[in-house]
N, C-alpha and C positions, 0 to 999 in steps of 0.2 A: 547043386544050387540052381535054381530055376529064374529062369533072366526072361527082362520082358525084350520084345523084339528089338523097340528102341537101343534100350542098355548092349543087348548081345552084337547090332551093328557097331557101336563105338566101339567094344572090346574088340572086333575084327579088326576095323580100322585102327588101334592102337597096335594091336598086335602085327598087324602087318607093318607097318613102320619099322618096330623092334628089327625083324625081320632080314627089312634092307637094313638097317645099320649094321647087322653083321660080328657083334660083338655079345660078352656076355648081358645079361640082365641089369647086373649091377654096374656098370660101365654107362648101361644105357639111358639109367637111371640116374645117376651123378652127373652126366651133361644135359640132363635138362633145362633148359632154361626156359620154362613156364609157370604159373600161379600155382602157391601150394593148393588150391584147389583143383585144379589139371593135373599136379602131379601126383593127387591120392587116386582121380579115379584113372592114371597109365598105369599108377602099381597098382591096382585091382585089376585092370583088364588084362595083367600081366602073371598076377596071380592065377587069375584063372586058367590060363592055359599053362605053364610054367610051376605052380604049385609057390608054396610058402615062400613069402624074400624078406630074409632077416636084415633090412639095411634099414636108418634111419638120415632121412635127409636135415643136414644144414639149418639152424632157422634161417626162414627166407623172410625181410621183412617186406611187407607189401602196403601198396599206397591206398589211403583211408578208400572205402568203399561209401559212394553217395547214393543214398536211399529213396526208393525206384516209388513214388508214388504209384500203387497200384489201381488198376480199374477194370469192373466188371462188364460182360459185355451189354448188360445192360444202360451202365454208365456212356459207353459209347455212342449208344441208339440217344439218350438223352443229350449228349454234344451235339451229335450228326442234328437232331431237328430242331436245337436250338440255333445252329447257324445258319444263316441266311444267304450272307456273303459266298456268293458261289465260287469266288476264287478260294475263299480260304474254308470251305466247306471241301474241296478237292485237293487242300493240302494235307487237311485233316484226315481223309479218306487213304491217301497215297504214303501219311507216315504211321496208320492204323491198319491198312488191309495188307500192301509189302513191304512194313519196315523200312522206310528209306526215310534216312536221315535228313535234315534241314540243308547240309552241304549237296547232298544229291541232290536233292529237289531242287535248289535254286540254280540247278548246273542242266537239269532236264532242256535239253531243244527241242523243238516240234519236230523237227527234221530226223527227232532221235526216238520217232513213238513208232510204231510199224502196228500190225493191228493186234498182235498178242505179245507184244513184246513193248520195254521201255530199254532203251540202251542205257547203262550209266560207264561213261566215260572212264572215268577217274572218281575212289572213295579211300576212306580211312585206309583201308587193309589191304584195297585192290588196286595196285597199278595199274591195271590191266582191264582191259574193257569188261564187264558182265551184261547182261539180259535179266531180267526182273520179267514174269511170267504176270499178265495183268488177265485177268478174267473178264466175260460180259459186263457187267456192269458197271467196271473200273472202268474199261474202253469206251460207256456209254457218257458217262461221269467228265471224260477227257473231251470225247466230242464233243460233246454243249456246251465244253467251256472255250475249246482251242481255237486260236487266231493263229490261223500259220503264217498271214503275214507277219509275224514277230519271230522272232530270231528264239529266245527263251521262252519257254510255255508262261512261264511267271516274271513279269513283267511291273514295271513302277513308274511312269512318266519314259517310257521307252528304253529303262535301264534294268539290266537284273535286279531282282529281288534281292534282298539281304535276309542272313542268316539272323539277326536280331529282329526280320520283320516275323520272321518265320515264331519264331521263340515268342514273341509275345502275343499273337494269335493265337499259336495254344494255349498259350497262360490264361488268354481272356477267354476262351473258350473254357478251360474247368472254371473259372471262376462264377459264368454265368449258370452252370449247374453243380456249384459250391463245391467242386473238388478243388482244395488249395494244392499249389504246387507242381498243376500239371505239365508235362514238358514231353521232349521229342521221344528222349528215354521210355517215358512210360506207356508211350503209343508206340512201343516196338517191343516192350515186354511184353504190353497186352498182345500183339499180333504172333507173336514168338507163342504163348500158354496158350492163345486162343484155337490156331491155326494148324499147332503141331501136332500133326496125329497119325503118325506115323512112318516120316520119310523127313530122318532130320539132314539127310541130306541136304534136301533141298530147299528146310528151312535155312541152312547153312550159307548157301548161294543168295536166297534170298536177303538175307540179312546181309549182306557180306563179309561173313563173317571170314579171318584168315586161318582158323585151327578148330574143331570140333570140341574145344573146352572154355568158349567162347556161349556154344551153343547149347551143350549137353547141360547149363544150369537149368532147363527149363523145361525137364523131365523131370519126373516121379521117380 
């Protein structure tokens, strides 16, 4: 069976897990505690190396999935020069070129941008501090806009930003180029499809995401 590079590293990284756990296949498989969708592609990545596993897992019931308005990068290019507003023309940018959520952005300090790098603190999955890798023209994007006398890059009468101001900026942003529904979700899908080409590593980081079956929906 011929695996694209993508696919072959997740089955590495599945299979090494296996590995340190130490135990058999079907053990390892029984304590999962992840999406029937993560647990079909470990027992394929498991299959592969390990051969045929006759076990069938549990119904697991899972929580309704909310439907990811999509958009093309064309559609993007269409946002980007319909908006004027340079603050939220750079939030726009920062939740479409590295995925970062409404929570992170509103939590972004100037004191936390370095010149290839954006520190996020604290997010959904990470405790723990990450680095977000910002390119030239992100970094250009941040200068013209940043006040470092201000404590938060996004700023509102000298107080943080709110995550509702955030939400409905992008909402008015697709509405002005008639995409209904648009939201943070679907400016980190697009950057996830757009972006990913071949190192979902580090799609993975970027997103922050906590588990590879988070990430791995958004390959072929």
């Amino acid at each position: 069976m011929s695996l694209s590079k993508n696919t072959l590293k997740i089955y590495e990284f599945y299979n090494s897990k296996f590995l340190v756990f130490g135990g058999t296949v079907e053990d390892y498989l029984n304590n999962l505690q992840v999406s029937q969708g993560s647990y079909t592609v470990i027992k394929s990545a498991l299959e592969y190396y390990h051969g045929k596993i006759d076990i069938k897992r549990k119904k697991v019931t899972s929580p309704p999935v909310i439907p990811v308005t999509v958009v093309s990068k064309s559609d993007i290019h269409q946002i980007l020069i319909s908006t004027h507003n340079k603050k939220h023309k750079l939030i726009l940018i920062l939740s479409y070129m590295v995925g970062m959520r409404p929570y992170e952005i509103i939590n972004i300090k100037c004191l936390h941008i370095n010149n290839n790098t954006i520190t996020i603190l604290k997010s959904k999955c990470h405790p723990e501090p990450r680095d977000i890798t910002i390119d030239d023209y992100l970094k250009m994007e941040i200068n013209e806009y940043i006040n470092k006398d201000q404590n938060y890059l996004f700023e509102v009468n000298g107080r943080r930003m709110s995550i509702r101001g955030i939400q409905h900026l992008i909402k008015q942003a697709g509405n002005r180029v008639n995409i209904a529904n648009l939201n943070a979700r679907s400016l980190r899908h697009a950057y996830a499809t757009h972006f990913l080409t071949g190192n979902i590593f580090h799609i993975k980081s970027q997103l922050g995401h906590h588990g590879l079956g988070a990430t791995e929906i958004y390959i072929d």
